[in-house]
N, C-alpha and C positions, 0 to 999 in steps of 0.2 A: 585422360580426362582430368582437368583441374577440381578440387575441391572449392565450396564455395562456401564462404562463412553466412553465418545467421545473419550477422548485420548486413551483408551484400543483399539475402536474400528478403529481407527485411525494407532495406532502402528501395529494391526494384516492386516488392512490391505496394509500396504506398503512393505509387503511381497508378494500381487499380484500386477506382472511386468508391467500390463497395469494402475492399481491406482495409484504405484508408478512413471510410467511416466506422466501422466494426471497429477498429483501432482508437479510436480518436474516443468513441463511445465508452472504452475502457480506462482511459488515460484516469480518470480521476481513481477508481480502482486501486490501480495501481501505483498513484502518486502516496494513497492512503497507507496501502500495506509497507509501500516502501518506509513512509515518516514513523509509522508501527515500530517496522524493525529498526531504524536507524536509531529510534529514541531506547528503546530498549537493548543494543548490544553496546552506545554511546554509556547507559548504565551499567554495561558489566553485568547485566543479568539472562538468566537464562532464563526459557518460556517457562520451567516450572518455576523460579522464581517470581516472577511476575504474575503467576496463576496464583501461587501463595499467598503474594500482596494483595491479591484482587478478590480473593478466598472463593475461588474458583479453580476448574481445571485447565493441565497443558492443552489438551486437545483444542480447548477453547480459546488458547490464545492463537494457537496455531492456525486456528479456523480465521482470528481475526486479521492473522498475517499471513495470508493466502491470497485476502480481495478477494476471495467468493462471498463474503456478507459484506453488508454495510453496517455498520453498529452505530447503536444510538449515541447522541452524545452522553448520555448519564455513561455509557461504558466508556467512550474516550479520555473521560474526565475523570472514573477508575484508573483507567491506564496511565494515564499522564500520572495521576497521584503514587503510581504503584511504581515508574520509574523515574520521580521526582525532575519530571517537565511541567511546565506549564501549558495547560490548554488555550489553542487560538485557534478562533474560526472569523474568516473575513471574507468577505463580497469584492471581487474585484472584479473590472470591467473588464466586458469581451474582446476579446482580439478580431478585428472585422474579419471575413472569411476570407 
């Protein structure tokens, strides 16, 4: 029996229409928590450091880079401050289906 990676099993299944949308539904999620952690280890800091900055707790940052919440912008806009990014939010148009 061959072993099958994630990504194979992944690729095969975003040909079923309901994984594909379940997936697709998360994308932004996940695009969020990723820019979370990138902007914060880009700074060299650790989720307690960024809780410190924020004067708040780790848990809390951790929760925020998870993508299990959505956090308001007034916390993004902490975050950004706390790992000396700039906040942007912009509207771009859809990619037809």
């Amino acid at each position: 029996m061959t072993a099958t990676s994630l990504d194979d099993l992944h690729e095969r299944w975003l040909d079923d229409p309901d994984y594909k949308d379940a997936y697709d539904a998360l994308e932004e999620e996940f695009s969020l928590a990723a820019a979370l952690i990138e902007a914060r280890t880009r700074a060299g800091l650790s989720q307690e450091e960024v809780a410190q900055r924020m004067h708040t707790k780790q848990t809390v940052i951790a929760r925020l880079e998870s993508g299990r919440t959505m956090p308001s912008t007034r916390t993004l806009k902490r975050f950004a401050d706390a790992t000396g990014t700039t906040l942007k939010i912009s509207f771009d148009p859809r990619h037809p289906a």
